[in-house]
VMD Tcl script that draws the C-alpha trace (Angstrom):
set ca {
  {127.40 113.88 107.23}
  {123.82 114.19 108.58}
  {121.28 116.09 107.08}
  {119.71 118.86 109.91}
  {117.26 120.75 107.24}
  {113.97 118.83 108.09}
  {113.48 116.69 104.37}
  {110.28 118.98 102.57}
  {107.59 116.81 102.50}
  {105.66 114.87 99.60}
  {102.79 117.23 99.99}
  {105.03 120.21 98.18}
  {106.01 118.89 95.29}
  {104.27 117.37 92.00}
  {104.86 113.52 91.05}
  {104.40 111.70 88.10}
  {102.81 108.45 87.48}
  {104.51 105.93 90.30}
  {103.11 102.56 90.75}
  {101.53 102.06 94.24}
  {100.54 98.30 95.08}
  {100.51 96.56 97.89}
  {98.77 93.38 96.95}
  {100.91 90.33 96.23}
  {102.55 89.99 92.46}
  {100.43 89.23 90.04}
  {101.63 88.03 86.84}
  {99.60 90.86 84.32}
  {99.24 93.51 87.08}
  {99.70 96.94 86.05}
  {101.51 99.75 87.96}
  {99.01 102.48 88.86}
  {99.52 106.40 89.39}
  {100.03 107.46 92.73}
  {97.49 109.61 94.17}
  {96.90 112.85 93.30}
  {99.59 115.17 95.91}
  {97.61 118.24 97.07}
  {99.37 121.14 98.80}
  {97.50 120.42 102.18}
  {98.74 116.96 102.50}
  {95.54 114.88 102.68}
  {97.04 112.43 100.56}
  {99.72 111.21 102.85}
  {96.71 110.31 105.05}
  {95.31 108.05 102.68}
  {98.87 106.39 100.90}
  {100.87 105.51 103.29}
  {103.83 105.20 101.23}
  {103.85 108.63 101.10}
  {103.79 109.36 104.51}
  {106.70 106.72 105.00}
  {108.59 108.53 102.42}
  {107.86 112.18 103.34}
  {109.40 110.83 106.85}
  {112.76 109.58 105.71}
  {115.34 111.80 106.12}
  {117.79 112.64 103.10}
  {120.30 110.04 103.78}
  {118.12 107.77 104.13}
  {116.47 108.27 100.62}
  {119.52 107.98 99.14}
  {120.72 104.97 100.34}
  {117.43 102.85 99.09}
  {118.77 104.39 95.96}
  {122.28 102.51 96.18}
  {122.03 98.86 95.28}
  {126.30 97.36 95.78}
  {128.30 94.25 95.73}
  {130.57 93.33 98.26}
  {134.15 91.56 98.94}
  {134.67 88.03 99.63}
  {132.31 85.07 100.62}
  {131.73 86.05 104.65}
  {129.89 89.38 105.87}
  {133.11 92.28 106.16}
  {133.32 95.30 108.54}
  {132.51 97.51 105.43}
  {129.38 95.74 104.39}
  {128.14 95.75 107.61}
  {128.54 99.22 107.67}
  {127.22 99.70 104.59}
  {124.09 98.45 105.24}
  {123.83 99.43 108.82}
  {124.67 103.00 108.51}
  {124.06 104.03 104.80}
  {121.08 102.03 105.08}
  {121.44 100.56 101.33}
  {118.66 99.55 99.55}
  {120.05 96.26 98.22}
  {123.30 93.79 97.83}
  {124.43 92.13 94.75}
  {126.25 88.94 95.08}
  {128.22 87.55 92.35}
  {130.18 84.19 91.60}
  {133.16 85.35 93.96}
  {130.91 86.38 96.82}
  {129.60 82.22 96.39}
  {131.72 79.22 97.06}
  {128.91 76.72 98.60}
  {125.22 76.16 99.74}
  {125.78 76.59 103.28}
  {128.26 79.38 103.18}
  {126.13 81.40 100.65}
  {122.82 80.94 102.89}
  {125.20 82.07 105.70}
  {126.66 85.02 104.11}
  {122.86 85.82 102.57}
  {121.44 85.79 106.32}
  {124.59 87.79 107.51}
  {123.94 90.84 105.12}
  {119.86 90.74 106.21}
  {120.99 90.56 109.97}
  {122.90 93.50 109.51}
  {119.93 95.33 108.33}
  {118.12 94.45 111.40}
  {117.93 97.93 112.60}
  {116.67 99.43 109.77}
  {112.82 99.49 108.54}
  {112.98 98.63 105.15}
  {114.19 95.15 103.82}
  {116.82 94.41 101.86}
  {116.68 93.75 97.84}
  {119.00 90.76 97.82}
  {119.62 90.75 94.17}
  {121.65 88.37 91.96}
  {122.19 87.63 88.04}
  {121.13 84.05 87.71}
  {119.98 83.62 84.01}
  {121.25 80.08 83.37}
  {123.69 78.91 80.83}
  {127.22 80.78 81.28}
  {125.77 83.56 83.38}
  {125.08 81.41 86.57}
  {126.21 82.12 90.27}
  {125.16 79.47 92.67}
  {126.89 76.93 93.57}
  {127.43 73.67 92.09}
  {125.16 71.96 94.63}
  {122.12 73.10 92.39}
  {121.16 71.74 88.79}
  {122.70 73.61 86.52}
  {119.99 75.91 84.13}
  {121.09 75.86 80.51}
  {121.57 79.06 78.40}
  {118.15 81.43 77.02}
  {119.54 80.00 73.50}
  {118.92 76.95 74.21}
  {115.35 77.40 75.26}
  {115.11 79.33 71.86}
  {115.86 76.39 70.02}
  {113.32 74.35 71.78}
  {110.56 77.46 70.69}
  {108.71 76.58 73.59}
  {106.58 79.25 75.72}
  {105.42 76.87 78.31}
  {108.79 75.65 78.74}
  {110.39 79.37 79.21}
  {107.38 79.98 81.58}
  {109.02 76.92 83.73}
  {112.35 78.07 83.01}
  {111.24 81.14 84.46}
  {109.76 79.29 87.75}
  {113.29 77.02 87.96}
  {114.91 80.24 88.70}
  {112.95 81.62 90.97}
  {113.04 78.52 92.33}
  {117.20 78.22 93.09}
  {117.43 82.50 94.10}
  {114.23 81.64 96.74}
  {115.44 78.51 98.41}
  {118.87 80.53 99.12}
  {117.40 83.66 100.29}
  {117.40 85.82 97.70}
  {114.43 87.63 96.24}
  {115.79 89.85 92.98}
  {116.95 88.05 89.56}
  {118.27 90.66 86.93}
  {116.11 87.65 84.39}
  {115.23 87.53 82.04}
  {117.84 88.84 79.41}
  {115.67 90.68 76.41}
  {118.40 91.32 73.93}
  {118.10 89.88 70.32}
  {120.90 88.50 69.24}
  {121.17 90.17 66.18}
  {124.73 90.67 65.35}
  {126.66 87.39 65.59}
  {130.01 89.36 66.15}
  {127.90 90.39 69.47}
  {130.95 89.56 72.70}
  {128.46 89.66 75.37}
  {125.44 88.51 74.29}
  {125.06 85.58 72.13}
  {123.92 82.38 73.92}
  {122.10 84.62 76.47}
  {119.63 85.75 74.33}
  {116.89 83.65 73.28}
  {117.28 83.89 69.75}
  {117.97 86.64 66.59}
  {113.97 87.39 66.04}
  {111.91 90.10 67.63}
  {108.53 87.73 68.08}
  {110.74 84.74 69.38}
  {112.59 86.63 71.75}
  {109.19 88.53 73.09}
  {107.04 85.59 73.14}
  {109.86 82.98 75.60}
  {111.20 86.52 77.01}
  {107.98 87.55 78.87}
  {106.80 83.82 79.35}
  {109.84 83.45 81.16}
  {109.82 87.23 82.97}
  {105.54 86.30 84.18}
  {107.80 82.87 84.99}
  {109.73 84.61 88.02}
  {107.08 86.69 88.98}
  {104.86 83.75 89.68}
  {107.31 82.47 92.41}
  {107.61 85.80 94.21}
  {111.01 86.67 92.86}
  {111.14 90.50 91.53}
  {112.25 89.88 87.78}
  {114.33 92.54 86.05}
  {114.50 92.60 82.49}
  {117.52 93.62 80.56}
  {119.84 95.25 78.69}
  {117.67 97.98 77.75}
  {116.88 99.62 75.44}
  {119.03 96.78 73.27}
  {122.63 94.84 73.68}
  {122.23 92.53 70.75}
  {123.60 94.59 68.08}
  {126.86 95.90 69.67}
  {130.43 94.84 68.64}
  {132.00 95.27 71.80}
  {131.69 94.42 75.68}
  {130.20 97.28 77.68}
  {132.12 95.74 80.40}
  {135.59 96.83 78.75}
  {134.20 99.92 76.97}
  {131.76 101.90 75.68}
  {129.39 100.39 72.63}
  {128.24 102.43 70.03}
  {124.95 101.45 68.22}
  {124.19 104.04 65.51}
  {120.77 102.67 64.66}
  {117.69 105.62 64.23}
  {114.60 105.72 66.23}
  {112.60 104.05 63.52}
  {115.26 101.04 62.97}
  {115.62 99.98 66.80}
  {111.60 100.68 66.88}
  {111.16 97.61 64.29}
  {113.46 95.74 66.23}
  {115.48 95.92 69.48}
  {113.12 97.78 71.36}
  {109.91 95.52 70.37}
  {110.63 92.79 73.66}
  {110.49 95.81 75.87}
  {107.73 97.54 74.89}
  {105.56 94.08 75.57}
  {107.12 93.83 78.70}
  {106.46 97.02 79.57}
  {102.82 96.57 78.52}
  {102.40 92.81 80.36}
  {103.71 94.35 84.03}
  {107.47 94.50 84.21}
  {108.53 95.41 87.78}
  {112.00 96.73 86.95}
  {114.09 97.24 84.26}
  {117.91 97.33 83.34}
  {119.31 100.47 81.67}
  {122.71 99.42 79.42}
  {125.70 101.73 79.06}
  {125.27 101.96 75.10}
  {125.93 105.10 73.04}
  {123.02 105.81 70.92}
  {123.99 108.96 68.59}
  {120.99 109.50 67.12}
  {118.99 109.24 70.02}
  {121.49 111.23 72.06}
  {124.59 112.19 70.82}
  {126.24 112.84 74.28}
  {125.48 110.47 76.67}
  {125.34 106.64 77.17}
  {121.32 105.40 77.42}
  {121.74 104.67 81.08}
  {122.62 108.14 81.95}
  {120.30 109.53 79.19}
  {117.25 111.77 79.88}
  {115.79 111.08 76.49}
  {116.08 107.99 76.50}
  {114.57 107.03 80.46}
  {113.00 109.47 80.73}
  {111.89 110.49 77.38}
  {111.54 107.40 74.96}
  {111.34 105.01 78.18}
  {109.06 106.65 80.61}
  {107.36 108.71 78.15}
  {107.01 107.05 75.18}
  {106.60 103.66 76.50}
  {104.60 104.32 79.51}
  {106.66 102.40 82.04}
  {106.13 103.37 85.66}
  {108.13 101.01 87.43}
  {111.90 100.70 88.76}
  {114.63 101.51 86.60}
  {117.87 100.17 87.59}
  {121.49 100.79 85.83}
  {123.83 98.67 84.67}
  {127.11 98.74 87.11}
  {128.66 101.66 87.19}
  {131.89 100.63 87.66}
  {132.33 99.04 84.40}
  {134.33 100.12 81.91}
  {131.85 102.00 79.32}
  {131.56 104.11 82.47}
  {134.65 104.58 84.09}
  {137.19 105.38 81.15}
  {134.64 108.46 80.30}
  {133.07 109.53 83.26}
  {133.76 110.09 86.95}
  {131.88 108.08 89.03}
  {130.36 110.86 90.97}
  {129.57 112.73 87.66}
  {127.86 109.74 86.20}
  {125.85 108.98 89.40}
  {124.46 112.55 88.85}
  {123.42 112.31 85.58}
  {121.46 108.63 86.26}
  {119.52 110.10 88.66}
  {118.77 113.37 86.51}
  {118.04 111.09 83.58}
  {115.27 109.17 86.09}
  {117.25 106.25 87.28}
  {115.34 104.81 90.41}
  {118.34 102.53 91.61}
  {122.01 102.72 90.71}
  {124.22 99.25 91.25}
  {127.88 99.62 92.12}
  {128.75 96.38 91.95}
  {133.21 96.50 92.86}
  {134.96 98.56 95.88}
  {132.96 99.78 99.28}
  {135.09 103.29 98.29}
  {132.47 103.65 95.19}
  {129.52 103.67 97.36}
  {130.27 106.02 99.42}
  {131.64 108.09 96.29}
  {127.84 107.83 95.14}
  {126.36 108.42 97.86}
  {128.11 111.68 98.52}
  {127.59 112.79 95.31}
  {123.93 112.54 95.50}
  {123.65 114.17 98.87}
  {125.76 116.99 97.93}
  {123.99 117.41 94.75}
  {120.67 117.19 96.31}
  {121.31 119.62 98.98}
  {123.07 122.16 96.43}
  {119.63 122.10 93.98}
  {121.29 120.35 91.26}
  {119.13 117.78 92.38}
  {115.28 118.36 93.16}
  {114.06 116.17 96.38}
  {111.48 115.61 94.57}
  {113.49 113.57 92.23}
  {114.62 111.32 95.08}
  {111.10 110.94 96.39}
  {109.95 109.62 92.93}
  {112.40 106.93 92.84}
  {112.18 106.15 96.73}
  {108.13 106.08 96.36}
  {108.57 103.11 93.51}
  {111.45 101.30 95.51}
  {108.98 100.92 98.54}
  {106.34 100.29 96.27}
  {108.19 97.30 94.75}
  {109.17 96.11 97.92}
  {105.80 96.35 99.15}
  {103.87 94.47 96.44}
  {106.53 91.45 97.00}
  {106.37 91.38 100.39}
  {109.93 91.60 101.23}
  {111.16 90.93 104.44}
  {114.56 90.69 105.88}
  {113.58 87.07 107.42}
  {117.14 84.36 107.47}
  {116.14 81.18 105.02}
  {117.79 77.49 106.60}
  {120.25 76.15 103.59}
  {117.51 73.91 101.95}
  {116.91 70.98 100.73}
  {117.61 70.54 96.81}
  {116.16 67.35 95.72}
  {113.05 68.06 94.59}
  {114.22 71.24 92.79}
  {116.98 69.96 91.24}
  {114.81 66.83 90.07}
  {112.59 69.11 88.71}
  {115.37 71.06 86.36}
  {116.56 67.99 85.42}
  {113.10 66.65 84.02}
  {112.78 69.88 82.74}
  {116.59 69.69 80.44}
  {115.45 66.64 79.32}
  {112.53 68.04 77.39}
  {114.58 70.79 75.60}
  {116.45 67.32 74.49}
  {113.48 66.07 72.24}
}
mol new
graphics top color blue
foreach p $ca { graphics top sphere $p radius 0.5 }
foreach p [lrange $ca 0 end-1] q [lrange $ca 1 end] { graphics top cylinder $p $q radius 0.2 }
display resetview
């Protein structure tokens, strides 16, 4: 369906505080406001962000919003598609899309070729946090577990952790971790977390978290920290169903929500949203489809003006209570920047026509989308990203240098 009402432009609506940079990543940098957005439209001429947004048509908007997985190792008709015509902001590959070096590096340059006729790059995204939760292939050095580092209690070391991994997603072309995990493992009964966390302490798990996060960052990789606003003290897998957590504002203050805050205040680009039931926070709806809680306790509260991404949607916390469509909806309402549909092509387009009926029936303001589409460019921007193919690289020297590196969480 194509959108023939001309998109209203920036220069009519009111925007909060977005984070405009288009310098290279810096490890402490801050996000700043965008530009005051006067009726006339003088401030398109002077951000041009803006003025590339306030140009994009509807569909267009909505599909930088859309960040999916895809089927099998090789480039499909239906990713293709999906990037060439829905023009989507970003793949996710997982352990099934990856069965070697060369055939990953293909498949990564595949999905960026296809995207060749489109202005704005790809996020080529991936969860590589070491330990159990790795996805390339076994021609890299294997990264141990964030528990592991714990143990060790060693900031410099989860700095170069950090680097490692940025490192291995670079050399194979991608240039989005969802690092580092900020969970404290705080119930040992905990099915998801456990060895991913760094450790059952607030300070421990802040101090190696962010070490690790500024890590990434320095290697030109686009960290995103996660589970927010806290995974460590569920009881079941959010992957299977829906956790419960029925902790006050003032307990998961003192606690969960301390990593965070610091990253929020040291520069995180983006952050993960978990599909966790929080009562008292809101009795009705999961965090990553909660208005108070993105919008209120983390936009508001905490002052974070970057990219908030979901959890995928198609997991089970989701889909046994919520239609897809429905739940899209309420992300975006809530202030979700990016929502990641990670299984079937038929749930992206599900989304997508969700949020372009939605938007064009008013349940949606445009200038909702434009929010989220101004910090998406604005992220890409600061890192640079460009759709350019990597050559399947040379590991030595990397994979030396995780090995020297294991060796030292040894002593």
């Amino acid at each position: 369906m194509e959108n023939t009402a001309p998109a209203p432009s920036l220069a009519a609506t009111a925007s909060p505080s977005i984070p405009v940079t288009t310098s290279a990543p810096q490890q402490t940098a801050k996000a700043a406001e965008t530009p005051a957005v006067t009726p006339s439209g003088d401030s398109e001429s002077s951000d041009p962000l803006l003025t590339k947004v306030a140009g994009m048509t509807l569909e267009q908007k909505i599909g930088q919003m859309l960040l999916a997985g895809i089927d099998g190792t090789t480039l499909d008709s239906e990713a293709k598609r999906m990037i060439a015509e829905d023009e989507i902001g970003g793949i996710i590959l997982y352990k099934d899309n990856i069965s070697s070096l060369k055939s990953m590096v293909s498949l990564i340059n595949a999905l960026k070729q296809s995207n060749s006729g489109n202005a704005i790059p790809l996020f080529m995204s991936v969860d590589q946090e070491g330990g159990k939760v790795s996805r390339m292939p076994e021609e890299y050095a294997a990264i141990p577990a964030n528990s592991k580092v714990g143990a060790a209690n060693d900031q410099e070391s989860a700095s170069l952790m950090g680097r490692l991994l940025a490192g291995q997603v670079l050399s194979a072309g991608f240039n989005m971790n969802f690092a580092p995990v900020l969970d404290i493992n705080s119930n040992p009964d905990n099915p998801v977390i456990g060895d991913r966390s760094f450790g059952n302490n607030a300070e421990l798990v802040t101090r190696l978290g962010l070490a690790e996060m500024k890590g990434i960052m320095a290697e030109g990789v686009i960290p995103v920290v996660k589970h927010f606003p806290g995974h460590g003290d569920t009881s079941v897998d959010s992957h299977l169903e829906l956790p419960v957590v029925n902790k006050s504002a003032a307990q998961l203050a003192k606690l969960e929500w301390l990593p965070f805050q610091a990253a929020v205040k040291d520069g995180a680009d983006a952050v993960m949203v978990a599909h966790i039931l929080y009562p008292k926070l809101d009795p009705d709806k999961p965090a990553s489809l909660s208005a108070e809680i993105i919008g209120g306790l983390l936009r508001k509260q905490m002052g974070f003006s970057g990219v908030v991404i979901t959890d995928d949607l198609t997991m089970g916390a989701i889909t046994d209570h919520y239609t897809l469509p429905a739940a899209a909806v309420d992300t975006v309402l809530a202030g979700s920047d990016i929502l990641l549909i990670a299984h079937e092509y038929s749930n992206e387009q599900k989304v997508r026509a969700a949020l372009l009926d939605n938007v064009r029936s008013g349940v949606i303001a445009e200038s909702r989308i434009d929010e989220s589409v101004y910090r998406i460019l604005a992220l890409k921007e600061k890192y640079k990203l460009t759709d350019k193919p990597v050559s399947v690289p040379d590991l030595t020297e990397l994979n030396s240098d995780i090995k020297a590196w294991r060796k030292t969480l040894e002593k």
